[in-house]
C-alpha positions as CSV (number, residue, x, y, z in Angstrom):
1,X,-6.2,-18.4,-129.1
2,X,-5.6,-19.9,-125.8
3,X,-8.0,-18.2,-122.7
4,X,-5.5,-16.3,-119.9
5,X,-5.5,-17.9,-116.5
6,X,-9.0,-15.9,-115.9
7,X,-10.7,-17.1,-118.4
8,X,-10.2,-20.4,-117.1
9,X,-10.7,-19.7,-113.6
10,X,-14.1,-17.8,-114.5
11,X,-15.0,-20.7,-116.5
12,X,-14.3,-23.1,-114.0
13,X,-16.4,-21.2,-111.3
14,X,-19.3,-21.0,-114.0
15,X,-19.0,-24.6,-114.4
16,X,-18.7,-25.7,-110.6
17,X,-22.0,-23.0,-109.5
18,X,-23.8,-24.6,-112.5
19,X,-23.7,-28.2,-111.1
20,X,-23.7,-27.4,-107.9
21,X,-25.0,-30.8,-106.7
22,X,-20.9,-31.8,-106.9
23,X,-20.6,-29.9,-104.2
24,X,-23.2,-31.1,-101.8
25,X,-21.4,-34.7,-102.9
26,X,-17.9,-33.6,-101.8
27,X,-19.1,-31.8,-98.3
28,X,-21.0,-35.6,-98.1
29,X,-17.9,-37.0,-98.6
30,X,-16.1,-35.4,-96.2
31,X,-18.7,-35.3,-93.3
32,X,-18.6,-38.9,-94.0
33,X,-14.8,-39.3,-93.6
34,X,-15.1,-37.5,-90.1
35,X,-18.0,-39.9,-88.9
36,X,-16.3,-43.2,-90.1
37,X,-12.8,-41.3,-88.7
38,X,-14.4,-41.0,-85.0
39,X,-16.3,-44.2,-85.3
40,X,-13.3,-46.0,-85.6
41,X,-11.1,-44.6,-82.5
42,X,-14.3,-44.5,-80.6
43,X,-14.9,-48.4,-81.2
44,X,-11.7,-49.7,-81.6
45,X,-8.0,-47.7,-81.3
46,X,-9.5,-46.2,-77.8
47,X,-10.2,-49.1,-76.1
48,X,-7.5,-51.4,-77.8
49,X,-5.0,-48.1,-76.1
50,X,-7.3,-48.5,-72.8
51,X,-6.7,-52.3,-72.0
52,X,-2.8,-52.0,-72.8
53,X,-2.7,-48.5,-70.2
54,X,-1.1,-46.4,-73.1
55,X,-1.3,-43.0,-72.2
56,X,1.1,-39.9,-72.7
57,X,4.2,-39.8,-71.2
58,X,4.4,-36.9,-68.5
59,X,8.0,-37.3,-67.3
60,X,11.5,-38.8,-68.6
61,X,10.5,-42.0,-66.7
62,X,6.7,-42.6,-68.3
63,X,8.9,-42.2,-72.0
64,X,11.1,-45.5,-70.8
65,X,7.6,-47.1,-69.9
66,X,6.2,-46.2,-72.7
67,X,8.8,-47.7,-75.0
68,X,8.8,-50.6,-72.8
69,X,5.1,-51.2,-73.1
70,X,5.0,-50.5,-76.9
71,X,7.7,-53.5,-77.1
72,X,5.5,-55.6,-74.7
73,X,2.2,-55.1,-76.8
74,X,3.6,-54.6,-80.4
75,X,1.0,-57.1,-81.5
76,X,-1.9,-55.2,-80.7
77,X,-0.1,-51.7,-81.7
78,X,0.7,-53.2,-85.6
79,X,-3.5,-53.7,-85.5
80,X,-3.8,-50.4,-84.7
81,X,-1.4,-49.2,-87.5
82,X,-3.2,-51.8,-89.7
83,X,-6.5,-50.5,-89.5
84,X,-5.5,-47.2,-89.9
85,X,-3.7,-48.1,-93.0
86,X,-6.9,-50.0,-94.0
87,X,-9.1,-46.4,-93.6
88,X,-6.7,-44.6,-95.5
89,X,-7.6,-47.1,-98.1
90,X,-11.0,-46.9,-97.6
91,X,-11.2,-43.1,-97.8
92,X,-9.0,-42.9,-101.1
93,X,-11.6,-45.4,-102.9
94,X,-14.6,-42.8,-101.6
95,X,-12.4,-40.0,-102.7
96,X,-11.9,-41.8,-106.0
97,X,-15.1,-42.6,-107.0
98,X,-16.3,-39.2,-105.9
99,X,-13.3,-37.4,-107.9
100,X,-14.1,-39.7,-111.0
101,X,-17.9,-39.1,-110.8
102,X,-17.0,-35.0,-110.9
103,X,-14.8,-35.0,-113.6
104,X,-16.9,-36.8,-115.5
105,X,-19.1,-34.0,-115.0
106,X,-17.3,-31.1,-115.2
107,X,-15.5,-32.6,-118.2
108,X,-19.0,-32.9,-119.5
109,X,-20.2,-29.2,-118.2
110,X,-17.3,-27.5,-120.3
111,X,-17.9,-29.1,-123.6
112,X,-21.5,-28.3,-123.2
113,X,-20.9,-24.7,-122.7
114,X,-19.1,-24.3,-125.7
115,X,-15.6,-22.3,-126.3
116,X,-16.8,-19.2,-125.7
117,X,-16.6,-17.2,-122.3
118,X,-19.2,-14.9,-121.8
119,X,-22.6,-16.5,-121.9
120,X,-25.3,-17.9,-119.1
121,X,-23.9,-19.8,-116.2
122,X,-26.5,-22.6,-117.2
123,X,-25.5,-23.4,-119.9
124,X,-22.4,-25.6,-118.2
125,X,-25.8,-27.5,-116.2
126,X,-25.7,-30.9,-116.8
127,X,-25.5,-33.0,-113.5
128,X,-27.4,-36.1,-112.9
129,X,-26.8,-38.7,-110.6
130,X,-26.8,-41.6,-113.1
131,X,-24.2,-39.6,-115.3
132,X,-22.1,-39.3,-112.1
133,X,-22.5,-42.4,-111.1
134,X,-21.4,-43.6,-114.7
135,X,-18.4,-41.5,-114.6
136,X,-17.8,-42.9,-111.2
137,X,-17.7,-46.9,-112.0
138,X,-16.4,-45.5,-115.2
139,X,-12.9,-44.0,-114.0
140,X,-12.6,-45.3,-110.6
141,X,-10.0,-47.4,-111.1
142,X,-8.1,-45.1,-113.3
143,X,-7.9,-42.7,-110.8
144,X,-7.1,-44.2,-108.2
145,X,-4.0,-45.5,-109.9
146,X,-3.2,-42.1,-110.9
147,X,-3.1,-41.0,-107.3
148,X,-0.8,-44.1,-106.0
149,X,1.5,-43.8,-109.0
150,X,2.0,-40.1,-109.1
151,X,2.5,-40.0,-105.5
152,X,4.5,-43.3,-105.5
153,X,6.8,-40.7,-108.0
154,X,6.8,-38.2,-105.1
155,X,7.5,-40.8,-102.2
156,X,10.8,-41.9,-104.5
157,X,11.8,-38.1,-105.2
158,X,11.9,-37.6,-102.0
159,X,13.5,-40.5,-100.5
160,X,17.0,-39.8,-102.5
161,X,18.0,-36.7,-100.0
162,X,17.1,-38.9,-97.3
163,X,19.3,-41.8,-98.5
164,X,22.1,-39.6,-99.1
165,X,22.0,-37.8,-96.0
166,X,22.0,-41.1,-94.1
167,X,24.9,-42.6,-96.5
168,X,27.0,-39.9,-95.6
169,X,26.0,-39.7,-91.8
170,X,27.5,-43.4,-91.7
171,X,30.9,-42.5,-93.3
172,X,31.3,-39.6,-91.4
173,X,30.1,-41.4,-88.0
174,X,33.5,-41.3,-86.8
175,X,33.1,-37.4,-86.2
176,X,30.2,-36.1,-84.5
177,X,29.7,-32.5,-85.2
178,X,29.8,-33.3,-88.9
179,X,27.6,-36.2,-88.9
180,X,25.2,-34.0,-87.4
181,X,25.4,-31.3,-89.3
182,X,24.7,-33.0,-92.3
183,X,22.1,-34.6,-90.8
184,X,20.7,-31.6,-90.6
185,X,21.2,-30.3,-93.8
186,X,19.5,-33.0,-95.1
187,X,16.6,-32.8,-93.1
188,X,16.4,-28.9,-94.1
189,X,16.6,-29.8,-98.1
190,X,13.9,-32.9,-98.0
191,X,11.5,-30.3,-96.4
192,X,11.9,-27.5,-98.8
193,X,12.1,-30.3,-101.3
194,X,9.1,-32.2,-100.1
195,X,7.1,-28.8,-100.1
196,X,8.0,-28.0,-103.8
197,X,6.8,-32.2,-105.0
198,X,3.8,-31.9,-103.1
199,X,2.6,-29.0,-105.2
200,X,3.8,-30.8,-108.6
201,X,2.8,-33.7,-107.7
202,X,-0.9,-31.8,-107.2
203,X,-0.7,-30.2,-110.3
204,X,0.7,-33.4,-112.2
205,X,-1.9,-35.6,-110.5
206,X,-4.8,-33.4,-111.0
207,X,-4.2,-33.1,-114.9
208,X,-4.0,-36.8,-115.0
209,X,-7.4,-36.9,-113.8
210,X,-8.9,-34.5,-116.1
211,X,-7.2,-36.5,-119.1
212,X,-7.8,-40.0,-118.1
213,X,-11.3,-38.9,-118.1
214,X,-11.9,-36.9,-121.0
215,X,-9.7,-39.4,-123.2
216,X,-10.2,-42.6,-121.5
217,X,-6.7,-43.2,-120.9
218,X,-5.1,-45.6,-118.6
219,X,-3.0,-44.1,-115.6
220,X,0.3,-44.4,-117.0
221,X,-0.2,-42.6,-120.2
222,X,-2.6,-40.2,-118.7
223,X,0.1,-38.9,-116.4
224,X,3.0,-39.4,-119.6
225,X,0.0,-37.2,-121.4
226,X,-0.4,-34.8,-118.2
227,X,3.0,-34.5,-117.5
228,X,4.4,-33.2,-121.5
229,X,0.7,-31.0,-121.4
230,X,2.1,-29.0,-118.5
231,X,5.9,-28.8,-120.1
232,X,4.3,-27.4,-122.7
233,X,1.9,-25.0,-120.7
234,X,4.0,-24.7,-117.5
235,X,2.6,-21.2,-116.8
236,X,-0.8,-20.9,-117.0
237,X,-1.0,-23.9,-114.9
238,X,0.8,-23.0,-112.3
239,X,-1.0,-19.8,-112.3
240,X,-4.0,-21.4,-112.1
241,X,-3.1,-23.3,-109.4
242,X,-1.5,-20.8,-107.2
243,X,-4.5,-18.2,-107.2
244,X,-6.8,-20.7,-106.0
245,X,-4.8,-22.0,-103.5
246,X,-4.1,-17.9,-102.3
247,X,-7.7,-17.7,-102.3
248,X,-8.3,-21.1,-100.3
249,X,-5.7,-19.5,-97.7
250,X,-7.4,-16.5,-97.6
251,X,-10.5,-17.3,-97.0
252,X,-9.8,-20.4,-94.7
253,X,-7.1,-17.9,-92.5
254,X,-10.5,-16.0,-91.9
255,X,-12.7,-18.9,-90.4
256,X,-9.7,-20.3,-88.6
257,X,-9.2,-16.4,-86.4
258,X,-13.1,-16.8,-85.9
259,X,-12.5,-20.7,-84.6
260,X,-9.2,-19.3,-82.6
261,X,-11.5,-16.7,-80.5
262,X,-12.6,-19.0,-78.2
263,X,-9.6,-20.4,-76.8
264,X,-8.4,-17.0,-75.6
265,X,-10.5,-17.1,-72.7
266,X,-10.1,-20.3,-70.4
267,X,-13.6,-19.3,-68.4
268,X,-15.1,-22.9,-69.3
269,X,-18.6,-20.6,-69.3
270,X,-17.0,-18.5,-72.2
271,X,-16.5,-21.8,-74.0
272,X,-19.8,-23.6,-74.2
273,X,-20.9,-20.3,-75.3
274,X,-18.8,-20.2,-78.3
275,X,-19.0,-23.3,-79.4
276,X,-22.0,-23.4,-81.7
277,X,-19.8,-20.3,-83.7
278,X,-16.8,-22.8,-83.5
279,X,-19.1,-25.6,-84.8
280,X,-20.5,-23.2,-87.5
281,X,-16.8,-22.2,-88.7
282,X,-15.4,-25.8,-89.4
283,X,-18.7,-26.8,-91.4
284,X,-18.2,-23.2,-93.6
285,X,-14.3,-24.4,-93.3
286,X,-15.1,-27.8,-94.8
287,X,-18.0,-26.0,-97.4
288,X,-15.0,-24.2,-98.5
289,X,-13.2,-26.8,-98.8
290,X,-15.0,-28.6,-101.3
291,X,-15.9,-25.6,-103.1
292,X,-11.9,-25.4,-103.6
293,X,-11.6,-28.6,-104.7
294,X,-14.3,-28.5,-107.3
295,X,-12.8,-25.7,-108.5
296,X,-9.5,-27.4,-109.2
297,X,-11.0,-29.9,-110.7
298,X,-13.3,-27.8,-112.9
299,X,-10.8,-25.0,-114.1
300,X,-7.9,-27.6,-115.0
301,X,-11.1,-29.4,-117.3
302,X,-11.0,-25.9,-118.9
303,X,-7.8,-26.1,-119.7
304,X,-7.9,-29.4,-121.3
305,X,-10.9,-28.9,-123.3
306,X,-10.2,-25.3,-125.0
């Protein structure tokens, strides 16, 4: 008998309290995105943008500067681009190896505990950095394809409304109000459109990773394997998937009213002297974060390994 969308959600809460070391990785992880992040304005975009003079355009006549000075120093602003591309890249191997490590544990956690529901949270305990580690170097590379190829899926998707729109903005060129309009349109569609992939392409992606892990399976037929899994179990899935995100909203609309309050007032006094509650509501903010995430993770293993 398969476990209702509860079961799996209380399972993969058991499992993510149990080794709760994951989590202190994942808020790691991301404190360490925000240093490296700020590092690398502070020691290289900001200066780079410094010694060109870019700085926001204030009136129609900075924007015709500001075009004319990007054309004029297009050299150094494709570094710029470059080396953000480059820590993108760097954060998604982090994220992988970190991702990998987890499943490898939760994937681990779940078959420890046994089928059944009710019992003692400790029973899912069985975190250790080495077997992290191992699951890390173990499905690091998997993973990380998994990510580029599923959203590589996505980018394509969502490209065709976006080629269309601009095929038929060309033929219709020759009248205005039409070209526009559909111009529009399209716009409209590949945002509702591009709303709907990005939650598949979650889903999709996040199953891959639970499979690729438990079965050792290379990226392609983990997300072949994924992708028939949740054809065949489209709703509790999506269930699954939708009351954690509610409760990520929920909880996260909270902590963002409390990080709101103190730009109501412009008294600079009032400021400084909400600032430590600020401070103290984006590291429960990012906490929650990863506590989120883990839980993904961990309930989708539960769904795999019934």
């Amino acid at each position: 008998m398969k476990r209702t969308a509860f079961d799996v959600l209380r399972r993969g809460l058991d499992n993510v309290v149990a080794n709760w070391q994951l989590l202190v990785l994942r808020i790691g992880e991301s404190l360490l995105f925000f240093a490296i992040t700020i590092a690398g304005i502070l020691a290289a975009v900001v200066p780079l943008l410094v010694s060109i003079g870019l700085k926001p355009p204030q009136t129609p006549e900075d924007i015709t500067d500001l075009a004319e000075l990007i054309l004029n120093h297009w050299v150094a602003l494709t570094w710029i681009f470059v080396a953000a591309m480059l820590l993108v890249s760097i954060f998604l191997f982090i994220h992988t190896f970190v991702q990998a490590g987890s499943a490898r544990i939760y994937i681990d956690g779940d078959r420890a505990a046994g089928p059944a529901v009710e019992g003692v949270r400790e029973r899912y305990h069985v975190f250790t950095v080495e077997r992290w580690m191992a699951g890390g170097r173990e499905g690091f590379w998997r993973v990380f394809w998994v990510y580029n190829l599923a959203w590589l899926v996505a980018g394509v998707i969502l490209l065709l409304p976006l080629v269309v729109t601009l095929l038929f903005s060309l033929l219709l060129g020759g009248v205005p109000a039409v070209a526009l309009g559909i111009s529009c349109l399209g716009i409209i569609v590949t945002l509702f459109l591009g709303f709907a992939v990005a939650i598949v392409t979650s889903i999709w992606s996040q199953k891959a990773i639970v499979i690729t892990m438990a079965r050792l399976l290379p990226a392609r037929e983990a997300l072949a394997a994924a992708w028939a899994d949740l054809k065949r179990d489209t709703a509790r899935h999506v269930v699954v998937a939708v009351l954690i995100w509610i409760v990520s909203f929920a909880v996260s609309s909270v902590f963002s009213i409390v990080s709101s309050v103190g730009q109501l007032q412009s008294s600079m006094a009032f400021r400084h002297a909400f600032g430590p509650l600020e401070i103290a509501s984006w590291m429960v903010t990012t906490v929650i974060s990863a506590a989120i995430g883990a839980w993904f993770l961990a309930s989708f293993t539960s769904l795999l390994e019934e």
